[in-house]
Residue frames as qw, qx, qy, qz and C-alpha x, y, z in Angstrom:
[[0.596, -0.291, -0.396, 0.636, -27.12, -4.30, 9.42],
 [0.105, 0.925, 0.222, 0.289, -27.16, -1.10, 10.90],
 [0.750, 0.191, -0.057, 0.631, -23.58, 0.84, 11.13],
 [0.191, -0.917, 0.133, 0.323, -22.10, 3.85, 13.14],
 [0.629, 0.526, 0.006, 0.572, -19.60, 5.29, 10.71],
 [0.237, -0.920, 0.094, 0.298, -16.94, 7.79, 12.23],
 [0.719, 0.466, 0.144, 0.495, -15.31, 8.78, 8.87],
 [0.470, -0.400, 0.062, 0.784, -12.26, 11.40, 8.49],
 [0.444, 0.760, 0.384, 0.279, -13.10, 14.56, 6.76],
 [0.394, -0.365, 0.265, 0.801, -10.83, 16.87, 5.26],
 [0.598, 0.758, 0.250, -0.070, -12.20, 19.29, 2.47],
 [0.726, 0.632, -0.181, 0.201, -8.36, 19.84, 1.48],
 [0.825, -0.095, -0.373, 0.414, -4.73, 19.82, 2.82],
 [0.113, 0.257, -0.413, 0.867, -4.43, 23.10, 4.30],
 [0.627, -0.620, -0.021, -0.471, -8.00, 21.96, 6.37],
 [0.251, -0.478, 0.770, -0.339, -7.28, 20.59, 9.85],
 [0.314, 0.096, -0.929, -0.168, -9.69, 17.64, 9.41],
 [0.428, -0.145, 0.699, -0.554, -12.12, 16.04, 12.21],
 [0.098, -0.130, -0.975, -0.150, -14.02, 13.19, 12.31],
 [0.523, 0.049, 0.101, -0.845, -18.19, 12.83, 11.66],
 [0.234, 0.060, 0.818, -0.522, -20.41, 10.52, 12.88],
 [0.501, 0.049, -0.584, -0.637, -22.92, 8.94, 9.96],
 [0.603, -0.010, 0.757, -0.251, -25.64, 6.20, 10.72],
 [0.357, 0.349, -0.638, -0.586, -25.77, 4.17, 8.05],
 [0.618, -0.040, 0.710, -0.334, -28.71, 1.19, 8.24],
 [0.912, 0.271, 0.201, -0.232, -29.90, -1.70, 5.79],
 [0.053, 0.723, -0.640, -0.254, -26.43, -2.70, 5.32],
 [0.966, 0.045, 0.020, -0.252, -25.95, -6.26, 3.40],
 [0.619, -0.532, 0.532, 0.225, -23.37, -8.65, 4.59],
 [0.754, 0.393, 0.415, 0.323, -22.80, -9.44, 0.78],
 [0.307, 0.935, -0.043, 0.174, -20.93, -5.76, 0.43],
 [0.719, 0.111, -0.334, 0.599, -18.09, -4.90, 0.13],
 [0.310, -0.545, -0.274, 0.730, -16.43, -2.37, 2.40],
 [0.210, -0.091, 0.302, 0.925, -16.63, 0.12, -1.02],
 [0.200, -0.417, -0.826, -0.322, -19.68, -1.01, -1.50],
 [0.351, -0.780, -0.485, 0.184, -21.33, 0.11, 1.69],
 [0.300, -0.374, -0.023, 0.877, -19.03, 3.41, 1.28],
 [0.094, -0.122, -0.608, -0.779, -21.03, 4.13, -2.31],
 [0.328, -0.662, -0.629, -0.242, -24.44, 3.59, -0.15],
 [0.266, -0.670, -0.383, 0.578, -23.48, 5.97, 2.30],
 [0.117, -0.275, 0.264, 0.917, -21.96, 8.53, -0.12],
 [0.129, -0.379, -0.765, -0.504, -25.52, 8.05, -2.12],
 [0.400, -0.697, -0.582, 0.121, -27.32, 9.13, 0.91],
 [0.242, -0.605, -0.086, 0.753, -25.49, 12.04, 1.69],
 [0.056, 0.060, 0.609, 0.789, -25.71, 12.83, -2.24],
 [0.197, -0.652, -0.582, -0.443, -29.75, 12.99, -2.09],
 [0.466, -0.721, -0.416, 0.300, -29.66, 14.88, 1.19],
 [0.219, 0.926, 0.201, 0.232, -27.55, 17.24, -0.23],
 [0.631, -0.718, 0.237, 0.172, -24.29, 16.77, 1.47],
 [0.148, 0.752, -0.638, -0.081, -20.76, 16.43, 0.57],
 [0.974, -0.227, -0.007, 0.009, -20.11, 12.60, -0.02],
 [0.760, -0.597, 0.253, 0.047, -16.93, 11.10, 0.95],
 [0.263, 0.790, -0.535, -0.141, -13.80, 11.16, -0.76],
 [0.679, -0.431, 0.588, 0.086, -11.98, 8.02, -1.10],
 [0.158, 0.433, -0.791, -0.403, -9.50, 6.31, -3.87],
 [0.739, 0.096, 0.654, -0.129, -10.57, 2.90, -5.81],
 [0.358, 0.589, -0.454, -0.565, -10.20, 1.61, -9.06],
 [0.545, 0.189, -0.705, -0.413, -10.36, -2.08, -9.81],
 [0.728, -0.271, 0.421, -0.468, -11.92, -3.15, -6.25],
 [0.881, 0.292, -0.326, -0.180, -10.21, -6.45, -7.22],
 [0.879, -0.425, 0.124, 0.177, -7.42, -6.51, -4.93],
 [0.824, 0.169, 0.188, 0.507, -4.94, -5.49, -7.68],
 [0.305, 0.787, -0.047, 0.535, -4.30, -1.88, -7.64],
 [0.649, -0.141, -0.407, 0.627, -4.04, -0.97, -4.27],
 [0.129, 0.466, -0.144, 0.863, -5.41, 2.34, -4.51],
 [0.568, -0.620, -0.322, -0.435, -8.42, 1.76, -1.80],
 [0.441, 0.175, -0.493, 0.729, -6.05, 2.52, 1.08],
 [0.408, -0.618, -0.031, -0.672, -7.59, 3.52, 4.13],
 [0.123, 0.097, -0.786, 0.598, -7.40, 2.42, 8.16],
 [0.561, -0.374, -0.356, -0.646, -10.29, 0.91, 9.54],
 [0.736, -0.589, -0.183, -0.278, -10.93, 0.83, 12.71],
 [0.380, -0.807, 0.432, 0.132, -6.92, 1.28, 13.03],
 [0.629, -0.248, 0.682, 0.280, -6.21, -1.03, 10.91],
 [0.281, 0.484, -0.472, -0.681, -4.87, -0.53, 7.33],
 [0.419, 0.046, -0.732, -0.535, -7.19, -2.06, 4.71],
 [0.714, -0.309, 0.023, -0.627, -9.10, -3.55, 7.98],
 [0.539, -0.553, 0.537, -0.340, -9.12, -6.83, 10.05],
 [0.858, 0.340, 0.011, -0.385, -8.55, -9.35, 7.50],
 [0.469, -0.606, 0.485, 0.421, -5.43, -10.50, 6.78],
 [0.297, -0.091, 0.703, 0.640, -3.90, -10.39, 3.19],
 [0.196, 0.679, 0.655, 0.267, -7.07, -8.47, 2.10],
 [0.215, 0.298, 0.114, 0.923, -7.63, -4.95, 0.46],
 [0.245, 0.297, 0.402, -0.831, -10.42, -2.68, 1.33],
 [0.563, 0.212, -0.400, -0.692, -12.11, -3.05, -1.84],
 [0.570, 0.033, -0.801, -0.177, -12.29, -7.11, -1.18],
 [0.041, -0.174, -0.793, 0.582, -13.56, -6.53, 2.78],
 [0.260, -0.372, -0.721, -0.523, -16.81, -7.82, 2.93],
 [0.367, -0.487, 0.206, -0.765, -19.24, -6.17, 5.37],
 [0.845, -0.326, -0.383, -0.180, -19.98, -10.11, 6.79],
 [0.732, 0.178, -0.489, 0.439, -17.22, -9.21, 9.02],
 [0.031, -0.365, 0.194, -0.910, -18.75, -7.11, 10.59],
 [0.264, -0.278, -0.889, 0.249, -21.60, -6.92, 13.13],
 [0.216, -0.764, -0.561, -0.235, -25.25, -6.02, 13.27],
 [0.362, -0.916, -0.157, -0.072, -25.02, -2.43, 15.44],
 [0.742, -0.063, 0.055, 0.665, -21.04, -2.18, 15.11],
 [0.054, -0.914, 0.015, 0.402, -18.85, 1.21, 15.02],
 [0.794, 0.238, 0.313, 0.464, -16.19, 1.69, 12.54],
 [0.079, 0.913, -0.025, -0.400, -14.28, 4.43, 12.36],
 [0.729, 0.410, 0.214, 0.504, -12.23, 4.95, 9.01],
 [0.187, -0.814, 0.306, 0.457, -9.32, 7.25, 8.64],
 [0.558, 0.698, -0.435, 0.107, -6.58, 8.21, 5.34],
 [0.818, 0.193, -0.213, 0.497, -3.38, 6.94, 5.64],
 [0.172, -0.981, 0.093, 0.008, -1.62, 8.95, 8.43],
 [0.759, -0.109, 0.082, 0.637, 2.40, 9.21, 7.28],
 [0.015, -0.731, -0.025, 0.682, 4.16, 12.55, 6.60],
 [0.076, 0.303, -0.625, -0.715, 4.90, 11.71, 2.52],
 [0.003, 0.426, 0.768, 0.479, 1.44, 10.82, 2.11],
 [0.135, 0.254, 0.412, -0.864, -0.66, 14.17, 2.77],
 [0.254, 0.521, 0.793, -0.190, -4.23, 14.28, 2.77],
 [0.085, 0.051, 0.379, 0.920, -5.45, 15.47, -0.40],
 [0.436, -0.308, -0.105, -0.839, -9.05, 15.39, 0.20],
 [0.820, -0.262, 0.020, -0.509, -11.18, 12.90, 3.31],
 [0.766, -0.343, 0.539, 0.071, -9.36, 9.53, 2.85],
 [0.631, 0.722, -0.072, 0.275, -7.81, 10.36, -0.66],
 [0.598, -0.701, 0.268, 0.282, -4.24, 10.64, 0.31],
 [0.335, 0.875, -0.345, -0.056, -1.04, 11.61, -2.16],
 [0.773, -0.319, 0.513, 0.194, 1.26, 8.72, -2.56],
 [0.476, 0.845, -0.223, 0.099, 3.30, 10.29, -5.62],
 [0.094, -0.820, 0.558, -0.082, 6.26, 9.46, -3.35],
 [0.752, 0.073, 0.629, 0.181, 6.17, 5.67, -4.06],
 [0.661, 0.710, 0.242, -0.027, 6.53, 7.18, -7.49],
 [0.584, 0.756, -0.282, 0.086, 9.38, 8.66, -7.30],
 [0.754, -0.399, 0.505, -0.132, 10.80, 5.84, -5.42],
 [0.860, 0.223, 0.459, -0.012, 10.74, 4.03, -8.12],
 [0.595, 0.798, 0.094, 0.041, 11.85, 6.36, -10.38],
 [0.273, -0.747, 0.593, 0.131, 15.41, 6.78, -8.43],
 [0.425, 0.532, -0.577, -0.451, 15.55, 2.71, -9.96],
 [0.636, 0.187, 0.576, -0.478, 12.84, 0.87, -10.39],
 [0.615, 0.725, 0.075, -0.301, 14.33, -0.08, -13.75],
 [0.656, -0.284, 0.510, 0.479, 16.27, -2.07, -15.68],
 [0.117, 0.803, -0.197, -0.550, 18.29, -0.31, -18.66],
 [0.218, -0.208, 0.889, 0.344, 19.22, -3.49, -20.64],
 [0.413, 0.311, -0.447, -0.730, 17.71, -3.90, -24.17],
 [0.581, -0.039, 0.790, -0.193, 15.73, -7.43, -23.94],
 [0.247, 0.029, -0.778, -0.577, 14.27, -7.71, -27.70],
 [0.695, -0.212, -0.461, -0.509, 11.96, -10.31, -27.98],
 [0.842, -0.295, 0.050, -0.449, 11.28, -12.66, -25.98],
 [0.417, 0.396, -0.812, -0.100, 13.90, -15.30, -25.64],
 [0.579, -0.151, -0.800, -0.029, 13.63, -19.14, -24.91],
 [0.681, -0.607, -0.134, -0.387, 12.44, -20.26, -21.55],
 [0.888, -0.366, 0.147, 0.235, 15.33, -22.07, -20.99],
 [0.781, 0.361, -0.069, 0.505, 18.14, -19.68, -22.35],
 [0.071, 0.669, -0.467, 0.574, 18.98, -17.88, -19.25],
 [0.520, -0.245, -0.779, 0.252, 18.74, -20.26, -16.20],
 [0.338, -0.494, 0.381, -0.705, 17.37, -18.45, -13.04],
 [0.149, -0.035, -0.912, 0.381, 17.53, -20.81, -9.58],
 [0.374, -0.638, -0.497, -0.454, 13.82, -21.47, -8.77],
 [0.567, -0.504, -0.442, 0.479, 14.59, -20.05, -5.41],
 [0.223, -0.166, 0.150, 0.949, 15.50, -17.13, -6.96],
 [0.138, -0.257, -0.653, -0.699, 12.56, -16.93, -9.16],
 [0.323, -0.716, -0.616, 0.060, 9.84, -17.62, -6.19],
 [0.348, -0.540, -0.177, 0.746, 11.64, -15.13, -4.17],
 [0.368, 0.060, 0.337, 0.865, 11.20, -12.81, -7.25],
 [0.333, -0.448, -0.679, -0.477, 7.49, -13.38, -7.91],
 [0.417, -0.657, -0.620, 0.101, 6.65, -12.90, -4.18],
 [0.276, -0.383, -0.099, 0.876, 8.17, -9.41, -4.04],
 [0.035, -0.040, 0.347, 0.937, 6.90, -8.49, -7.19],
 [0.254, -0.660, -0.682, -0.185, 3.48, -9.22, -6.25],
 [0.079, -0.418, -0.386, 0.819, 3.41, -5.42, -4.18],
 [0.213, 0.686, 0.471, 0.513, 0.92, -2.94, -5.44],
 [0.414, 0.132, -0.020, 0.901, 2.40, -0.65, -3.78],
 [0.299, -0.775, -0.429, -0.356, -1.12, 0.60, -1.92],
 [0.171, 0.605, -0.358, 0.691, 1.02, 1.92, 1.26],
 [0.813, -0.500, -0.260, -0.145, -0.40, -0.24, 3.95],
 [0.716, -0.078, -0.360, 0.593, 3.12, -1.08, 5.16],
 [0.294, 0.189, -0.308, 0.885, 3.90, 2.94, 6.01],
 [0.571, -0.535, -0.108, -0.613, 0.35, 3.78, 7.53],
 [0.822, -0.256, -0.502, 0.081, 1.20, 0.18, 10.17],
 [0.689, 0.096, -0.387, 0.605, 4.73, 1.48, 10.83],
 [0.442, -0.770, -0.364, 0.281, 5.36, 3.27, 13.86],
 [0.507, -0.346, 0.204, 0.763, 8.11, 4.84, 12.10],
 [0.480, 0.764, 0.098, -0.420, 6.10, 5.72, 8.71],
 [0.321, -0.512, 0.698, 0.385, 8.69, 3.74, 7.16],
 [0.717, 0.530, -0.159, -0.425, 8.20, 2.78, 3.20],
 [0.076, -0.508, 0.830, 0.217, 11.28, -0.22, 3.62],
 [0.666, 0.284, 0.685, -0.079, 8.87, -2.91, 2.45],
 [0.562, 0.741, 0.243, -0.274, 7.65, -1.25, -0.29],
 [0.256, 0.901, -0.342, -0.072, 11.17, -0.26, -1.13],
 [0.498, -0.370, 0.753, -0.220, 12.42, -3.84, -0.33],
 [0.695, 0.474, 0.502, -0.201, 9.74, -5.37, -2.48],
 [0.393, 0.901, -0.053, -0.176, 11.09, -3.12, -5.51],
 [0.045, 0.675, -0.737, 0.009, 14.92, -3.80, -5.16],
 [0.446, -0.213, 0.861, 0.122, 14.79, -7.60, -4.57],
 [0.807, 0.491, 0.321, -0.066, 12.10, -8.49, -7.52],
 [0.553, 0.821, -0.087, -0.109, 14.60, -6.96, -9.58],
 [0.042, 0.822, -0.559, 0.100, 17.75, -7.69, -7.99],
 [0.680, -0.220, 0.677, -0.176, 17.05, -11.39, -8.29],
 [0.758, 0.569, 0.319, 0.026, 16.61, -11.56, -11.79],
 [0.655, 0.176, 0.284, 0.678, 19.48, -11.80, -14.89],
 [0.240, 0.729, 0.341, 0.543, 17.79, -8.48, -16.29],
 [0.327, -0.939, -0.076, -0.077, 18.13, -6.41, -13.16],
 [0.705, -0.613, -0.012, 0.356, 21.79, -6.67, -12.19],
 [0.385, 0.485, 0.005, 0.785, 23.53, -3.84, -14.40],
 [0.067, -0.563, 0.146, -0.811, 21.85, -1.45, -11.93],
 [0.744, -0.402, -0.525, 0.099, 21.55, -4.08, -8.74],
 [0.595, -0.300, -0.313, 0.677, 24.14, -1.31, -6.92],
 [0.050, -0.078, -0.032, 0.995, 23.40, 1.70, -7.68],
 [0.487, -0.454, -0.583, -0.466, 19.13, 0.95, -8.09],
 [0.604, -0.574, -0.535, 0.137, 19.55, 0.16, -3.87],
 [0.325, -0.221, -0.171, 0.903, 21.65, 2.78, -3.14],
 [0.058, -0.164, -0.259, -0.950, 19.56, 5.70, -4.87],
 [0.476, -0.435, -0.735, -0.210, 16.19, 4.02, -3.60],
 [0.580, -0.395, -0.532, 0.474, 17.27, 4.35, -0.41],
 [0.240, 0.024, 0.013, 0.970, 18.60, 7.79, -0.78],
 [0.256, -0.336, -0.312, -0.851, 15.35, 8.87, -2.36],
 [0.504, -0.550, -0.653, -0.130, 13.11, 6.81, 0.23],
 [0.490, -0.365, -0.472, 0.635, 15.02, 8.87, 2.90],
 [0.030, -0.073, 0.173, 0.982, 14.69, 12.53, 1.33],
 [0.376, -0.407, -0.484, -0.677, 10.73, 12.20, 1.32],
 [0.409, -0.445, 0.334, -0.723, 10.71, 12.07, 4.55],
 [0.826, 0.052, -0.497, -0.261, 10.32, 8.27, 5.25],
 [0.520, -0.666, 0.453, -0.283, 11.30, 6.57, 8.96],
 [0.188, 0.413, -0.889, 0.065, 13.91, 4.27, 9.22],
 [0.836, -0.193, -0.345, -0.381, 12.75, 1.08, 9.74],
 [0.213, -0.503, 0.686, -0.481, 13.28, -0.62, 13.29],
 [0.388, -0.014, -0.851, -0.353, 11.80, -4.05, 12.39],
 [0.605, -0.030, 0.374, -0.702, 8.04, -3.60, 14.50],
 [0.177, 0.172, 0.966, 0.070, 6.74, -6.17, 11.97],
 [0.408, 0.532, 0.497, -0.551, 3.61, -4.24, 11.74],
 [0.343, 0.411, -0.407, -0.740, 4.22, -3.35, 7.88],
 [0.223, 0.268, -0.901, -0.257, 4.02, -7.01, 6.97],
 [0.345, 0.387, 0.688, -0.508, 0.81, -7.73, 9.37],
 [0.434, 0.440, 0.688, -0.381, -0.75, -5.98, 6.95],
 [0.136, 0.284, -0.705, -0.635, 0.49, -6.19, 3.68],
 [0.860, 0.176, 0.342, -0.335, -2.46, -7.62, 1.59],
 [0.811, 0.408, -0.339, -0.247, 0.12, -9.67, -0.53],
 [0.995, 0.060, -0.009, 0.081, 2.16, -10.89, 1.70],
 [0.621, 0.493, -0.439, 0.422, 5.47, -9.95, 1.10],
 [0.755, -0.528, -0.211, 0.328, 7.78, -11.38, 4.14],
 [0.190, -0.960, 0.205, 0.016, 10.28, -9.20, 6.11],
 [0.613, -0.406, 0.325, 0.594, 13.00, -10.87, 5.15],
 [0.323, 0.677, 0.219, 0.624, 12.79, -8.24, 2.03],
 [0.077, -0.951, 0.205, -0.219, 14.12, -5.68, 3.82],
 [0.799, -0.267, 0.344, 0.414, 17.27, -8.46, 5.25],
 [0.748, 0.436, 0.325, 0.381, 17.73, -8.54, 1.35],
 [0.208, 0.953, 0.075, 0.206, 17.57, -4.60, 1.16],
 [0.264, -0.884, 0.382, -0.054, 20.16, -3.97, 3.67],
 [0.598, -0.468, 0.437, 0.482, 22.53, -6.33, 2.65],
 [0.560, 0.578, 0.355, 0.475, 22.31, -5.54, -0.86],
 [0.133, -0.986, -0.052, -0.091, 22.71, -1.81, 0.29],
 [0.652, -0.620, 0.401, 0.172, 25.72, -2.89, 2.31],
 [0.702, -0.054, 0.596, 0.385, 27.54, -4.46, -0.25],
 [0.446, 0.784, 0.356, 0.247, 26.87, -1.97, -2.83],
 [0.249, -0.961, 0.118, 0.031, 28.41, 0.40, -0.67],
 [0.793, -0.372, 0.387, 0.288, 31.53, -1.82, -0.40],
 [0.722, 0.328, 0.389, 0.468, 31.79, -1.86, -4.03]]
């Protein structure tokens, strides 16, 4: 295939930024989207140019770091897929594509489409964490959890936390992410010493980084590539709500 690229370039966070205008041609529908980034950035690399900044690490789908809007849409037009797992057969022979970073104010642009998402970090770290001693391992069957409780646990804790949800939101809002975090944990035996004060502080911290209130658009959850439904954020706010009570 051959591929207009209109990629975002930033050489750091105090540049303003603009967008440039690559042709990029013998593209094979058998690449991925990183893939065909690593053949452009090769080309600009023998030509003597500056290649292209962008995040990746286990192009598997499981980290999350290969964040990026494509063609407006975070991680691209796929549903429940990363960038690193869009394959270029989705595309089309003489197509445009413009790629952009992640545009929210608590993730600034550290260098092209490399973006600073340290603030899911210390999201977590307000309490993303349970303080009970567990030992070994114990039986399978010597705390009960309700398998309702358990699915619901597993399908939150499948985030990786790649920021799709706050790049979607119109608000720049991180409540998925921070939604995702509080119910895996606040469904499970091991999480509820700090089930009331884990959502409260979360919150706290998700607000102080500058994060928008969420106004349920829906858009985070469009394009979550794992999935996780909006009724995690129901969960958040009544778990919030009731915490408060207590």
């Amino acid at each position: 295939m051959r591929l207009t690229l209109n990629i975002w370039r930033q050489t750091g966070p105090e540049d303003k930024g603009r967008m440039v205008r690559y042709q990029l041609e013998e593209v094979s529908e058998d690449m991925s989207f990183l893939e065909m980034l690593d053949v452009l950035n090769e080309k600009l690399t023998l030509a003597g140019d500056e290649p292209v900044a962008f995040d990746h690490d286990c192009r598997e789908g499981i980290c999350g770091m290969c964040g990026m809007m494509i063609n407006g849409i975070a991680h691209g037009p796929e549903k429940a897929t990363t960038a690193c797992q869009l394959h270029m057969r989705h595309f089309d022979d003489g197509d445009s594509i413009t790629i952009e970073p992640w545009r929210a104010a608590p993730f600034p642009v550290v260098k092209d489409l490399v973006v600073d998402r340290s603030a899911f970090d210390e999201i977590i770290q307000a309490g993303g964490y349970v303080s009970a001693p567990t030992g070994s391992a114990p039986d399978a069957h010597a705390t009960p959890v309700p398998k309702p409780d358990a699915d619901t646990a597993f399908e939150a804790a499948a985030c990786i936390g790649c920021g799709a949800c706050v790049a979607a939101c119109p608000n720049g809002s991180g409540m998925l992410f921070t939604a995702a975090k509080v119910t895996h944990l606040g469904l499970l035996p091991q999480g509820q010493p700090e089930r009331d004060t884990r959502v409260i502080n979360m919150l706290s911290t998700h607000d102080a980084l500058g994060f928008g209130g969420c106004t349920n658009a829906g858009e985070c959850t469009t394009v979550c590539p794992k999935g996780i439904p909006l009724e995690s954020i129901a969960r958040l706010n009544a778990d919030y709500l009731n915490a408060k009570l207590r």
